[in-house]
Every structure is written in C-alpha cells, then in structure tokens.
C-alpha positions in Angstrom: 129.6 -78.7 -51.3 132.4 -75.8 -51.4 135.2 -75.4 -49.2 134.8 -72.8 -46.6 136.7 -69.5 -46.8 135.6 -68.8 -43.1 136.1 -71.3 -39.5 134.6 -68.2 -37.8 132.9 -65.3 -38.5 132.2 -62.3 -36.2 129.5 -60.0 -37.7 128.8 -56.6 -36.4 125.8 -54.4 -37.1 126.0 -50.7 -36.0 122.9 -48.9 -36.7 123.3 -45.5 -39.2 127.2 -45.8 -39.1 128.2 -44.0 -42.5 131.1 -43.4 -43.9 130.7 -39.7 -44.3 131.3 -39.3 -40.4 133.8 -42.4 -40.6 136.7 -41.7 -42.8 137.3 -38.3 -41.3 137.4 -40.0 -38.0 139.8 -43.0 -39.5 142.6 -40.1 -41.2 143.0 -38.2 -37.8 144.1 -41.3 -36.0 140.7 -41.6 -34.0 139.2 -45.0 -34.9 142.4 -47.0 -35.1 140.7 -50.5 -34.8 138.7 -49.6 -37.6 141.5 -48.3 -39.9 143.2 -51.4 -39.1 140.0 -53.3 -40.5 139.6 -50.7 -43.5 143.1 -51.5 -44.4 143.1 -55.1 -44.4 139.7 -55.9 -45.8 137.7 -54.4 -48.1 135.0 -51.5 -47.7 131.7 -50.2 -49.5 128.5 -48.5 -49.3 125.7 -51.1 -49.1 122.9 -49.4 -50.7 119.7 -49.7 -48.0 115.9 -51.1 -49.2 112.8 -49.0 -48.9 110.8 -48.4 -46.3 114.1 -47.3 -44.4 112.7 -48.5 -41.1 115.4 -50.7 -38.8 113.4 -53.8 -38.1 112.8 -54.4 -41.4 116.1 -53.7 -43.0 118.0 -55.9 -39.9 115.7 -58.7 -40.5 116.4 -58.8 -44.2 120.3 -58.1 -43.8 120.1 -61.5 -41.9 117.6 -63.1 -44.2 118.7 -61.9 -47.5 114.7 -61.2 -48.5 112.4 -57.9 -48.4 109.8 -57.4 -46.2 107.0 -59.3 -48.6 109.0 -62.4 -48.1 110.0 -62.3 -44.6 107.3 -60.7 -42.7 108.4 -58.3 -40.4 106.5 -54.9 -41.4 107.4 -52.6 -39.0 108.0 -51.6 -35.5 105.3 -52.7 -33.5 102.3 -54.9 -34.2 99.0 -56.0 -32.7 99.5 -58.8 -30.1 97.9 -62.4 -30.7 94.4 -61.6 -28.6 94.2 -58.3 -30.6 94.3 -56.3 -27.0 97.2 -54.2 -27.3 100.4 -53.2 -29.4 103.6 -55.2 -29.0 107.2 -54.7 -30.5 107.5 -56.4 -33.5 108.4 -60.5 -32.6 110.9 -63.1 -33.6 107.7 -65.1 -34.1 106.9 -62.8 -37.1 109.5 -63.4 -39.3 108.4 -66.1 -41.9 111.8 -67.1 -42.8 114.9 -68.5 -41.3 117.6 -65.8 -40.3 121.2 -66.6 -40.5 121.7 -68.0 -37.0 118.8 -70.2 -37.5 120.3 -71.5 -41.1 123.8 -71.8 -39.9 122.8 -73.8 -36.5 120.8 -76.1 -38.5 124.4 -76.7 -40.6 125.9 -77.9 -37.3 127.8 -74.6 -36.6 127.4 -73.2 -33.3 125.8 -69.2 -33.2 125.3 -66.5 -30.7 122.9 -63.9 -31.9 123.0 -60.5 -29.6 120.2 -58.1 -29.2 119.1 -58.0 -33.1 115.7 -55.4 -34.1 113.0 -58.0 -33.9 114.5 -61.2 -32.0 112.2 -61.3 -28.9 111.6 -64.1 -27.5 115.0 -65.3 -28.1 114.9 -68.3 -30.4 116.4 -72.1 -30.1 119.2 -72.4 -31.3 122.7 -73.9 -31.5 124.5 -71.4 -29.4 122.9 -68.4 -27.6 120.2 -66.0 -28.6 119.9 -62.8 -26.2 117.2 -60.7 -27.8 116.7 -56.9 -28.2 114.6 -56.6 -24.8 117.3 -57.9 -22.4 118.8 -54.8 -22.1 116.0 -52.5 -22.2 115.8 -51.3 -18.8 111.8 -50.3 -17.8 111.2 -46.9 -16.3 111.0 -47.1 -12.9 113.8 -49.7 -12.7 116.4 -49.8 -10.7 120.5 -51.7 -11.0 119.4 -54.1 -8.2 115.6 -54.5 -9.3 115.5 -55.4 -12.7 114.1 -58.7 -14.4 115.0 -60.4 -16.6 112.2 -60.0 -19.3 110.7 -63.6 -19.8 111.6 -65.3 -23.2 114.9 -62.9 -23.5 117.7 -65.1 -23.3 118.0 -69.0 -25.0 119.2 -71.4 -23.4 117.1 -69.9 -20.4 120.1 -71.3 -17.5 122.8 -68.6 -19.1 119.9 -65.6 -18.5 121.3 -64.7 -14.6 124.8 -64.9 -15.2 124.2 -62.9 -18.4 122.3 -60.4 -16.3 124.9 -59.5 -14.4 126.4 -58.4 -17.2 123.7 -55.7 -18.3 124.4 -51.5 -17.3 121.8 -49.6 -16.3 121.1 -45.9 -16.8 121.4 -45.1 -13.5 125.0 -46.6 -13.0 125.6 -44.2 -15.7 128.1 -41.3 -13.7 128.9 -38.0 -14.8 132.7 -38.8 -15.6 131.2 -41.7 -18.0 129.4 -38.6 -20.0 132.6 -36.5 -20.1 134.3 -37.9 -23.4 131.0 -36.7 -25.3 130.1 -33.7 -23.3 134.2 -32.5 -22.0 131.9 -29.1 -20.9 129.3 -30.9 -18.8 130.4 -29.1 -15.1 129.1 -25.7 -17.0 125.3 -26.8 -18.3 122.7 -25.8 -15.9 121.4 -29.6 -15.4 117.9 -27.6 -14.1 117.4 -26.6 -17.9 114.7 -28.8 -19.2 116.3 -29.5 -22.4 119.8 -30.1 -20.8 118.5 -32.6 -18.5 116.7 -34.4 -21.5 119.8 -34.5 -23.6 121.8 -35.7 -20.5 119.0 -38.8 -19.7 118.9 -39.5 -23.0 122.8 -40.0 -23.7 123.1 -41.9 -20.2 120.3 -44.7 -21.2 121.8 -45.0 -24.7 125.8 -45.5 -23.1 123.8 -47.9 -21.0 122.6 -49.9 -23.4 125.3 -50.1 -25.6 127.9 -51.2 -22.8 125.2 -53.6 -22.0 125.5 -55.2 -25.3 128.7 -55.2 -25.8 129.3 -56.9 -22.3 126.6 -59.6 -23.3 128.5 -60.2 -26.7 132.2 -60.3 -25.2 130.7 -62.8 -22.0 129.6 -65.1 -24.5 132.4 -65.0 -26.9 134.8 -65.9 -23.9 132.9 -68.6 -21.9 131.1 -70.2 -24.7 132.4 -71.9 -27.6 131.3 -70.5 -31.3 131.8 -70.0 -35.1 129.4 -67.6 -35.6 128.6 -64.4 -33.6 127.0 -61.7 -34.4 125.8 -58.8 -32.1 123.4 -55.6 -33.1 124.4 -52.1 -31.8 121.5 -49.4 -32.4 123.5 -46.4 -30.4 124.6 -44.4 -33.3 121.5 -44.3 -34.6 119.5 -43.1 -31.6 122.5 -41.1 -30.5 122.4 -39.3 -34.2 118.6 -38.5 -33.4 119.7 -36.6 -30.3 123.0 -35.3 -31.2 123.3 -34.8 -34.7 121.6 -31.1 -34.2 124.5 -29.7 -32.5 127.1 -31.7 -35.2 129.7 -29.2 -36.7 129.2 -27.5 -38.9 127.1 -25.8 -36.9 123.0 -25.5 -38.0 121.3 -22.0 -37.9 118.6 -22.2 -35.8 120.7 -24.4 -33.0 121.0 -22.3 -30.0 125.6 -21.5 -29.7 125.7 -22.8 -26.1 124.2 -26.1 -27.2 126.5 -26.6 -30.3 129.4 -25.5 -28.1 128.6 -27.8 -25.3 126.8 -31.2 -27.6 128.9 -30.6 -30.9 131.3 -33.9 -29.7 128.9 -35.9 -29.3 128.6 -37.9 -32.3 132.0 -38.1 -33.4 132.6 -39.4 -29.5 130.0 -42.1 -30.0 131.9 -43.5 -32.9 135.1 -43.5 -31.1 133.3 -45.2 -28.4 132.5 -47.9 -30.9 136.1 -48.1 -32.3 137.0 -49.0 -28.8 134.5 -51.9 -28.3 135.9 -52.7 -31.6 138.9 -53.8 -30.3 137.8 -55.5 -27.5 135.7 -58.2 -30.1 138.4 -58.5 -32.3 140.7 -59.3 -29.8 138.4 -61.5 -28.9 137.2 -63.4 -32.0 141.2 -64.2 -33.0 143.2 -63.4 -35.9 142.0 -66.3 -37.7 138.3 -65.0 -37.7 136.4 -63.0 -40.8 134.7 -59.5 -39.3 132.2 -58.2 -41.0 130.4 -54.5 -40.4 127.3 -53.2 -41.3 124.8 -50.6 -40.8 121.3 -50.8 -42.5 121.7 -46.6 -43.9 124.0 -44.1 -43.5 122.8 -40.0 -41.3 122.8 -37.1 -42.8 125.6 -35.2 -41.3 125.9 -32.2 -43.6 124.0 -29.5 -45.5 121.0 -31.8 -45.9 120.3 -32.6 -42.7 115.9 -31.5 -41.9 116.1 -28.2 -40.0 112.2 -28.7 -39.0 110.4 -31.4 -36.9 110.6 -34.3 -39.6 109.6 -38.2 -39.1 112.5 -39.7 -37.8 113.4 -41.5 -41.6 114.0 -38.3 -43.3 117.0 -37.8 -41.6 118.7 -41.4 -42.7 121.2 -41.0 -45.9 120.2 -44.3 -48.5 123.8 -45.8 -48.0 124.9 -47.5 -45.3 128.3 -49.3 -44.4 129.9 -52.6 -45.4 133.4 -54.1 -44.3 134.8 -57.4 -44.8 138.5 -58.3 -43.4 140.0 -61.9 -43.1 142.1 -64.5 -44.5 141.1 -64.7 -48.4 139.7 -61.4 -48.6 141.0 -58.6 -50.6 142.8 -56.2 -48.8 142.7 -52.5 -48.6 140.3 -52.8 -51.5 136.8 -51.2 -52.4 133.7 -52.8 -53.0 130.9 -51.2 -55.2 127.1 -52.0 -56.1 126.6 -54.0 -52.8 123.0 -53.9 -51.0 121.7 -55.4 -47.5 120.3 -58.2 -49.6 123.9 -59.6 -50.2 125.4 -60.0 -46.6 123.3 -62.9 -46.3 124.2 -64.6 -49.5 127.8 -63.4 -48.4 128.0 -65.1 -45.1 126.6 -68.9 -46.1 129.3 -68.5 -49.1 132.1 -67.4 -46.4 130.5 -70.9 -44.9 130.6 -73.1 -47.6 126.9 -73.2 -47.4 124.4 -73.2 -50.8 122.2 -69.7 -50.8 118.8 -69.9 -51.2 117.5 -68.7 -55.2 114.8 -67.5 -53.1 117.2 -64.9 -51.6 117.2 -61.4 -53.4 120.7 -60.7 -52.9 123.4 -61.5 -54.7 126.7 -62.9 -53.0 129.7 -60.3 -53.3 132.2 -62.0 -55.2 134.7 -59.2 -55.6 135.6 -59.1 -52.1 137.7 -62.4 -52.5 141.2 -63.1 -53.7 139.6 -65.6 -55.7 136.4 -65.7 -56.6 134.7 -68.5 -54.5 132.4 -71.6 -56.0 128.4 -70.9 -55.0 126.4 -73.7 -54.2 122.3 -72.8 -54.8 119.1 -74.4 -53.1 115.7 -73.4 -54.4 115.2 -72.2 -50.5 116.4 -73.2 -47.4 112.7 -73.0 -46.3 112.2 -76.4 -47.8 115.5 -77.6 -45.5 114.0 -79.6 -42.9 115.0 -78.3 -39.1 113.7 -79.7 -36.1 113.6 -76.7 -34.2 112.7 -73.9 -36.2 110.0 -75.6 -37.9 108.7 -77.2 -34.5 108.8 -73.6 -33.0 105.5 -72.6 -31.2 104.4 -69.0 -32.8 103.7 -66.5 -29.0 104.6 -69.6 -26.9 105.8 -66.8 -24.5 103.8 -64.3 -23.0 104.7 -60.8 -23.4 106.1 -59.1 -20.4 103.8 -55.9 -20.1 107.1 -53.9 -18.2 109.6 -55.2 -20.9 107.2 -54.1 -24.4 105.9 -51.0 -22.6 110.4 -49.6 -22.0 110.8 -50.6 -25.9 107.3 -48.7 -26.9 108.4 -45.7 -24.9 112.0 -46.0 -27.1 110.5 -45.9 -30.3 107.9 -42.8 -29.0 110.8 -41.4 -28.1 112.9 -41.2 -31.2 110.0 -40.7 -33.3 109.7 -43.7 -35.0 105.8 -44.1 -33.6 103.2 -42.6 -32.5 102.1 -42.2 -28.1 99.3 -45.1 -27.9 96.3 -43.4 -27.2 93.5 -44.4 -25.0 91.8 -46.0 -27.6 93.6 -49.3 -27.9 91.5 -50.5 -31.1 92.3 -47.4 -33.2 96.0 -47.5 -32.3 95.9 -51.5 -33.5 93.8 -50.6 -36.8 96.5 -47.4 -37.4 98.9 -50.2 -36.8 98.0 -52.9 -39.4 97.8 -49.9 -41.7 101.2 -48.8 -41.2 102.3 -52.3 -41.7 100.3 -52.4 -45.1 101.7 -49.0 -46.1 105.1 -50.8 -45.4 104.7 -53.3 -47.1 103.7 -51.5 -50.1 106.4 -49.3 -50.0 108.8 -52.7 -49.9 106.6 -54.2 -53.2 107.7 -50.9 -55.1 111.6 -51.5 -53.8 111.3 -54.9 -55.2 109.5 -53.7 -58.4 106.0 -55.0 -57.7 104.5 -52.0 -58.0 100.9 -53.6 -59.2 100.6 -55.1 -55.7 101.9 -52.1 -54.2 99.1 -50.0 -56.0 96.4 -52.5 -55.2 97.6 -52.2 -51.4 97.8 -48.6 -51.6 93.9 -48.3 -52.5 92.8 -50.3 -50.1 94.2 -48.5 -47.6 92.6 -45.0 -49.4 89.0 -46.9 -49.2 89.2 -48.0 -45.8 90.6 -44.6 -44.8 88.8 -41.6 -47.2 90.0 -39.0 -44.8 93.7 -39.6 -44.7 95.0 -37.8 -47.4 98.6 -39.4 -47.0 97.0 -42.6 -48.3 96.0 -41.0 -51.6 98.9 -39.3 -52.1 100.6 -42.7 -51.5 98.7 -44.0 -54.1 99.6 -41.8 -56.4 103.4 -42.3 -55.8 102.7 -45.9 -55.8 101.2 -45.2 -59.2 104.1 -43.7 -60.5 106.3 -46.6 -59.8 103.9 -48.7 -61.7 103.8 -46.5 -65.1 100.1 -46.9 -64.1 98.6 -43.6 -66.1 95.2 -44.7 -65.5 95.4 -44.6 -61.6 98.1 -41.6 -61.5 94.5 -39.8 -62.5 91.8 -40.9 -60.7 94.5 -40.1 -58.1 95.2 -36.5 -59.6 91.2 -35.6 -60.0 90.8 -37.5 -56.2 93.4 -34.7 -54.8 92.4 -32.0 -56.7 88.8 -32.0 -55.5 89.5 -33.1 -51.8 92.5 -30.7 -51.2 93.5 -28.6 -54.7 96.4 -26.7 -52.8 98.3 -30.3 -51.9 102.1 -29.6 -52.3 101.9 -32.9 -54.4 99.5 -32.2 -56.8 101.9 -30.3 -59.2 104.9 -33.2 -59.3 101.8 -35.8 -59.5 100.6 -33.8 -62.6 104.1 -33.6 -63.9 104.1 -37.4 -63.6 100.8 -38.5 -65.8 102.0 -36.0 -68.4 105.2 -37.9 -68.5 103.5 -41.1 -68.7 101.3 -39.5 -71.7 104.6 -39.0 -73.2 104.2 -34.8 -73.2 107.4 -34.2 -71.9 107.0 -30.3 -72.5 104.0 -30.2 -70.4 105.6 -32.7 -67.5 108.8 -30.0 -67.5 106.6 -27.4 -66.9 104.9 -28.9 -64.2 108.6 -30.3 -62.8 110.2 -26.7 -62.3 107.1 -25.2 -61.4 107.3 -27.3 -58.4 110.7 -26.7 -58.1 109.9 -22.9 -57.4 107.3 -24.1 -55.0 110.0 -25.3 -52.0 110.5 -29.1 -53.4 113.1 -28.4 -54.6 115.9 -31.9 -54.4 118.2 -33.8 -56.1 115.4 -35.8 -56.7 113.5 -33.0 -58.4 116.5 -31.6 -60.9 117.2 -35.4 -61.7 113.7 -35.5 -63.2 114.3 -31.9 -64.9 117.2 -33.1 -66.3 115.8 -36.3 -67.2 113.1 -34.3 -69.0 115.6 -31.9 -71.0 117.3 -35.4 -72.3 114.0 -36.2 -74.1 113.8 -33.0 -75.0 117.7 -33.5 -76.5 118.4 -29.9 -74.8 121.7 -31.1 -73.8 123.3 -28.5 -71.8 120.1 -27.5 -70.0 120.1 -30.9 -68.8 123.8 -31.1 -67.5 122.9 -28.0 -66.0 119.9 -29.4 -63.6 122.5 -33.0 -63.0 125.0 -30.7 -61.6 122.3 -28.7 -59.2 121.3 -32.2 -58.2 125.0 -33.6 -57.5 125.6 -30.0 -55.6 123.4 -30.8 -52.9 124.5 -34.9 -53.2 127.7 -35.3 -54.5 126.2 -39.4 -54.2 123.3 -39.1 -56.6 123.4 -42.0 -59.1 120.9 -40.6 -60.8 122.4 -37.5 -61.6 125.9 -38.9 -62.2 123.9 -41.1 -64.7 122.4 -38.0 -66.4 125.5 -36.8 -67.1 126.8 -40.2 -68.7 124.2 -39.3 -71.4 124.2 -35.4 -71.8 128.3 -34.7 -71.7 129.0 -37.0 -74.7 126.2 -35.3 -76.9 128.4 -32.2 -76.5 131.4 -34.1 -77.6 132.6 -34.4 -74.0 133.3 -37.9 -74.3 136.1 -39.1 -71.5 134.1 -36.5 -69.1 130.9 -39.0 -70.3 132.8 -42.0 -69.2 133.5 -41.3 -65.8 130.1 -40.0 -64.9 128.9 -43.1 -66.1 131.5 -45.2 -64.0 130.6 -43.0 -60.8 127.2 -44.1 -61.1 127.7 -47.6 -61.6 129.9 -47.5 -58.4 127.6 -45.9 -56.4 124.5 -48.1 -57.8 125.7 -51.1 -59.5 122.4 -52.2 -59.9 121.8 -49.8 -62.9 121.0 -51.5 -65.8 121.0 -48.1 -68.2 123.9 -46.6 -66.6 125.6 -50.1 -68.0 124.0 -49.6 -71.4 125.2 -46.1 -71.6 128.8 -46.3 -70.5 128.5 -49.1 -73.1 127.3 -46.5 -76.1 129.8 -44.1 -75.2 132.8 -46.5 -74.8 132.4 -48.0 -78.1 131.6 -44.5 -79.8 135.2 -44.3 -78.5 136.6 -47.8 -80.1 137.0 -49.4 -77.1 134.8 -52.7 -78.5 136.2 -55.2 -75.3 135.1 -52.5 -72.5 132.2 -51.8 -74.2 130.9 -55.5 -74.4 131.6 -56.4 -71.0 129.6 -52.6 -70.0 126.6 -54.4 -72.5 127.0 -57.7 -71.0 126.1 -56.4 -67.1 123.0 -54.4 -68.5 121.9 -57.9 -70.3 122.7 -59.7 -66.8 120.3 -57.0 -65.1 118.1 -56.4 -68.1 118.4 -59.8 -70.2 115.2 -58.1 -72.8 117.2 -54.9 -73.1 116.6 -55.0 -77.1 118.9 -52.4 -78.2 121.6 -53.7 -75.9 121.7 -56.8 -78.2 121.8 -54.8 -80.9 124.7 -53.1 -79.9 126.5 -56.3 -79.0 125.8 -58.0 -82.3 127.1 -54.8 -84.3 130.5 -55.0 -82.4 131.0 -58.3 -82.1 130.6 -58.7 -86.2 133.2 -55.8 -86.4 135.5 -58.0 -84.0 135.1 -61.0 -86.0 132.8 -62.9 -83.8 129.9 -64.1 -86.4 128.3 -66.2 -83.8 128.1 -64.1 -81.0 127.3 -61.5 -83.1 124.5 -63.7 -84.7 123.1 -64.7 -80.8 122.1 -61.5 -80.0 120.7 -60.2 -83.4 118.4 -63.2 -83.1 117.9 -62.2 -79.3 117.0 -58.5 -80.3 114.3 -59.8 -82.3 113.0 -62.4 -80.3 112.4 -59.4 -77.7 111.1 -57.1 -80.3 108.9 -59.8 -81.9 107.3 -60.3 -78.1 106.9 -56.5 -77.9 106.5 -55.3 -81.2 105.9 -58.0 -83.5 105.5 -55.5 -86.3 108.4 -53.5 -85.8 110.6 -56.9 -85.9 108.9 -57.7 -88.9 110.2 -54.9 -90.6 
C-alpha cells in the first residue's frame, strides 16, 4: 500500500464558484484566505459533466463515476409507495461516496450537508445531511425539528441543532455588507421584498452550515471533513442580474442597489474560509471545488431561461498542503478526478471502475497509485447492510427543499395531479441519464433512451429534438433522419430543424451542403461559439483556411475559453504558414481541455513540421494514451522516431498503425 501524502484532509465544495468572479476579487485584497490558499497550492478549472444538474455532479465529485454508474438522476424522484415526489436520497446512490470508502479504511469522516445525503448515512464520524438546515415555511427559531434521519449518530442531532440559523434571526444590519443601500429600497415593492427574503434564507443557510461544520471539527475528533456550501449558486440565480457590468433591460435603481451582491457573497465565503482553516491546522490538505463555474459577463441569458443555461462548463479546483506544488496551475482536470485525488492523498487504491483520473501534477513528486477493480467488491459491514428508505420521509422537511428547487428553477410546481408529476419525473430522470451516456460516450444507449421516451411521449416535441441531438453524438445518420422527417412534418418551423439538417449532411459527408445549412442557422438567432466552431470546422474540410480562422475567432470573441475554437485554430494558422501562432492555440486548448485527443495529435503535426521531434512525440504519445487506435498518430511516431535513430520504437508503432488499419480497413493496410 503507498504512503500517505495526507493525515487530514478538509474538503470544501462551494457551488458555482468560478474563477472569472474569483481572481478579480483575490488581486484587490478582498479574499485574502483564499489568495493565501491560491498561493501555496495549486489551482485549475475542473471541467464539469453533462447534464449540469448539482445532485448529480456532487454525487460523482465524491464518487468519481457519472450518473449511469452511480444512480442519482436528478433532483427529485418518486418515493418508494409511488405516492408522491421526494428530493433525491442517499438511498439512491448505487455506489460508495468518499466518506463511506474512507470510514471503511478506519479513518474517521464528517460529511456536511452534501446534494443528495438524506437520511444521513452510518458512518465513522458524523453525517449531517442537506435537509438539516432547510428551515420549512411556517417555521419558526424556537419551533423547528429536527427532520428525522438528518443527522448520524442520531445523540449529536440536538446539540448540533442549536447550531442551525434561521431566516428569521436574519436582521437588517446582517444584509448590509451585500445590500450597503438597503435603508433607501421601498421594502413594500413586491420585487424588493422577494429579493430581500430570498438573500436572508440563503445567509441562513449558509451560516447554518458553516456552524454545523466548525462544531464538529472542534468537538469531534477527524481526518476527513468535508462540508457542501450551495449559496453562491442560489445567490448567483438571484443576484447575478444586477452584477456589473450592468445588463440592459435591469431596471438602474436595482443594479445600483443589488450590484454587491455577488461579489459580497464570495467575500462572505473567504471569511468562513478562514475560520475552517484555522480550524483544520497547518498540517491539513484543503481542497476546493465547485461542480461549474456562472456566467458573469456578456453571456449571461437576458430572457426567462431554465436555470442550467446560466452555469459556465468550468468549475473550480484548489489543492494546498504539505507535498503539493505551490503557487502552481493545474490543467485538464474534471470532477471525476477529485475522487481518485483524495484516496491517493490517503494512501488508498482507486477503484478502475472510477472514470476519473487521479491529478498527478499537483504533487512535488508524483505519488505511487495503488488500483482495485472496484471498491464495490470491498466488503463493509455497514454500507452493504444499509436498509434502502429505512426512514420515513418527513412530509415538512421534503416539502421546504421542493419549494427550493421551484424556487430557483431547477423543477417544475407539483401539480394536483400527483401521478403525472411522478411519470414527468421518471422521464426527466431518463432524459438525464441519457444526456450523462452521451458525456460518457455511450451515445447508442443514449439514443435508445431517447426514443423511448419520444414513443411514450408523441406530443413532447423536446423529446424528439432530443433524439436527434442524441443522434448526433452517435454519428447515427440513420436516426438523425427519421428524426429530421419526424420534425419536419410535426412542427416544419422548429428552430432545430436547420442545425439538425446541417448535421445528417455532415454525416453524409456533404460538407458544402452541411455549411450552408450551419450559417443559415447562424442568421436565424443561434448564433454561439458553439455554432461558428462548427462553421469553422466545416471550412477546414473544405481546406478554406482563412475563412475558418475567421469563424474560430468569432467563436473565442464571445468565449475567450472555447477549446474548441482554440483547437481550430491549431489547424488553420499553420496552413497559412503561421506556425508558432499554431502552437500556442494548440497548447491553449489542451489546457483548457486536456482530454483532447486531436488537439494532442495536432500540436504534435505542427511541432514536428517545426523539428522539434522530442516535443512532438511526447504531444503523440498523450493522443495514443487517450486515443490508443489513433492510426495516423502511429504513423507519425514511427516516421520520427526512425529519423531519431530509434528502429524499434519506430518499428512498434508502424506495426500498430497497421494492426488498426487492418481492423478498419483491411484493404487499405493491405496496400
């Protein structure tokens, strides 16, 4: 077994931080227990998985699996008699979490308040779960329970009460750091009285929390704590309206009076910062992250939006402690690896079942890995003895976190009719677990999910148009058209139809025809990033060079963090001779997705166009890591390898390139 880098590890998770709102905040001084962090650690964006929905990304930060392995497929879910809608439960999740794995190993854990950890589970340590601090409507500081199942072991539950804040103890001086103008806002205002409940219940919970998480850290021993913090988020999708600079269609006395919020919110966090540092010792790792970053600037939705479409693709990752790098960046990292990370940091072997990858450039020296085929087949007397809805639910305590997540959007009011709402459910949690088979590149299942749910619901448009993206992924022509003939005859006008169309002539190879189709949709308001990647993608085919570094760099105009695009530029700027200018686009993309197997190949190409044979092999060696069939790859390293004087490497991949070929095109390796 490997030594451990880490006695004791604190790990935070703060909903939607990003780094865009951040490092602004950490150069004028006003997180200083961050910059502290920032500067003796190292920092990244962790790339976030799709469906960008918080119970499911927190449940596989702290599993290291996607949604298809570990169960949890959305917000809310049916209850066990099938009578009503429930948040998602701890009983859900198929797999063992961190704090489960890591109690098992004899170390002792406190898990606070984590998206989907109700009831509270048994383990070494303490488990408070999200519900705890969720105060009910109608609830008042001296009348509120203590939701059943909440808190394990069940004897620490009333002193840990007393710990909890309620919105009501929330007084006007506590809102004045967010709001310094809050004497001069007419609190009869419907709006201003929504904003002003809304930021109280949200300070509430969060001191909550944090009080849970620092009462435990002093009174009870530990090595491992981690505690969830979801304010920024919901405070982001109340606030970030009235964020400078200021939107158009914001009313001037509401961006005057709300623009601080945000930026005070983080500050607020900074402080609590220091409080669990202080805490946790000198001696103990931290580790921050958040599940996806906010849009903050120009691309933030200016109409009413599903509450997703305003979360930015990168979240946040820190690591500071003894052994780690300091004042040093981190690139390629996803949620999938903190997992991996943390039973490395432990000495303990990561599962191969775990998606992730564990982030060996965040160490002074790079540390030994053990691997186990899964820790699922690690015997543990008390998760595997655990009784699935042993609990019953408290009505009060579901119904406050149902009203939550009405009121930021995430679902929909329950209705009166309780068994649509449950069937609407289950098909939200098999549209989300589609969406997670295409992040994890099973597309097939994904379109096999996707046209169920079209049959079962003919009227729901959404679902086809699903299917049709879900089609996409899969390079599946033959669906992309029943789905493009389904469309045209049930609604011809769809906004989709045209990019769907642009897709299956792709996939029939007639580029021409798919760039038509791409900028005619670009004229008809979808015009994205997304979109002029695609363009661009189609003038590279089409070997119109400059045309396509033109659409790259209307892509990275809107999002300077497009990989995509950065990638596109890799390839078009050194077929106009522009080869250093090639290099770094492709080095920008890597950092930003590391995960990238062509962006590899290509810095690759044009580093040894440039004679710069040992930087180009290692380039070709990550796209074979990620892409081991990658023909031409081989091919690439076998022709500079012979020129370096290395017959048998070069002879190794010359006989790999044709082994792939001979699988593929048995013909063409023939010849």
């Amino acid at each position: 077994m490997p030594s451990a880098i880490a006695n004791k590890l604190l790990l935070i998770g703060w909903d939607a931080a990003d780094w865009q709102i951040m490092h602004p905040l950490i150069d004028s001084g006003r997180m200083p227990h961050l910059k502290r962090l920032v500067e003796g650690g190292v920092i990244g964006n962790l790339l976030t998985l799709q469906p960008v929905l918080s119970p499911i990304l927190w449940t596989s930060i702290t599993t290291g699996k996607r949604a298809y392995l570990h169960g949890v497929h959305g917000f809310v879910e049916p209850t066990p008699d099938g009578t009503a809608l429930r948040p998602t439960s701890s009983s859900t999740r198929r797999c063992k979490a961190l704090w489960n794995i890591l109690a098992q190993s004899g170390k002792r854990c406190h898990a606070v308040g984590w998206y989907a950890s109700h009831p509270a589970e048994n383990i070494r340590g303490a488990c408070v779960s999200e519900l705890f601090h969720m105060a009910p409507a109608g609830s008042a500081p001296d009348a509120w329970p203590v939701p059943p199942g909440s808190v394990f072991p069940e004897h620490l539950a009333a002193d840990l009460a007393e710990l909890r804040f309620h919105p009501e103890e929330v007084i006007g001086d506590m809102l004045l750091p967010f709001v310094p103008t809050a004497a001069q806002l007419d609190q009869r205002d419907p709006d201003v009285a929504r904003l002003f409940k809304a930021l109280a219940r949200r300070l509430a919970e969060c001191i909550s929390v944090q009080a849970v998480t620092t009462g435990l850290m002093e009174e009870q021993p530990w090595d491992f704590c981690t505690a969830y913090f979801d304010t920024i988020d919901r405070i982001c999708h109340d606030f970030m309206f009235f964020h400078p600079p200021q939107m158009a269609h914001i009313r001037p006395d509401f961006f005057e009076h709300f623009q601080h919020v945000v930026n005070g919110i983080y500050e607020f966090h900074d402080q609590m910062l220091g409080r669990l540092v202080a805490l946790a010792g000198p001696e103990c790792h931290v580790m921050i992250v958040s599940d996806h970053g906010f849009q903050s600037g120009g691309l933030r939705p200016t109409g009413r939006v599903e509450a997703a479409q305003w979360h930015r693709n990168f979240g946040t990752f820190l690591l500071a402690g003894p052994g780690v790098r300091q004042d040093a960046t981190v690139h390629g990292a996803t949620l999938l690896d903190i997992a991996p990370t943390v039973l490395t940091l432990f000495g303990l072997p990561v599962g191969r079942d775990m998606e992730g990858k564990v982030l060996v450039n965040v160490f002074e020296t790079p540390p030994e890995i053990a691997r186990i085929d899964s820790w699922e087949q690690v015997p543990d007397p008390v998760y595997d003895a655990r009784v699935v809805d042993a609990i019953e639910d408290d009505p009060e305590a579901a119904r406050a976190a149902m009203n939550q997540l009405v009121e930021l959007g995430y679902i929909d009011a329950p209705g009166e009719d309780v068994q649509r709402d449950i069937e609407q459910a289950r098909a939200v949690q098999k549209y989300n677990l589609a969406c997670s088979c295409i992040d994890g590149k099973h597309a097939s299942r994904a379109v096999t999910l996707a046209f169920e749910l079209v049959q079962q619901f003919p009227q729901e448009t959404a679902y086809l148009v699903f299917a049709g993206q879900a089609a996409i992924s899969a390079a599946d022509a033959l669906a992309l058209g029943e789905v493009v003939q389904a469309l045209e005859r049930k609604e011809p006008g769809h906004k989709q139809l045209v990019l769907f169309k642009a897709f299956h002539r792709w996939m029939l190879d007639d580029v021409a025809g798919a760039l038509r189709h791409f900028e005619q949709a670009s004229t008809q308001g979808h015009d994205s990033p997304w979109l002029q990647t695609r363009i661009g993608r189609a003038y590279l085919r089409l070997r119109l060079w400059a045309s396509a570094e033109a659409a790259f760099n209307k892509a990275l105009a809107k999002d300077k963090d497009n990989a995509e695009a950065h990638y596109g530029l890799s390839v078009a700027l050194p077929r106009q001779g522009r080869l250093e200018e090639g290099v770094q686009a492709g080095l920008q993309a890597i950092s930003l997705l590391h995960d990238f197997p062509l962006a590899h190949f290509q810095l690759g190409a044009v580093l040894s166009r440039m004679g710069w044979y040992d930087r180009a092999l290692q380039a070709f060696e990550i796209c074979l890591a990620m892409a081991p069939n990658f023909a031409l790859a081989h091919r690439y390293v076998a022709l500079i390898a012979a020129r370096l004087g290395q017959p048998e490497r070069a002879a190794r991949h010359k006989a790999e390139a044709r082994r792939v070929l001979a699988e593929k095109l048995p013909q063409l390796a023939a010849d």
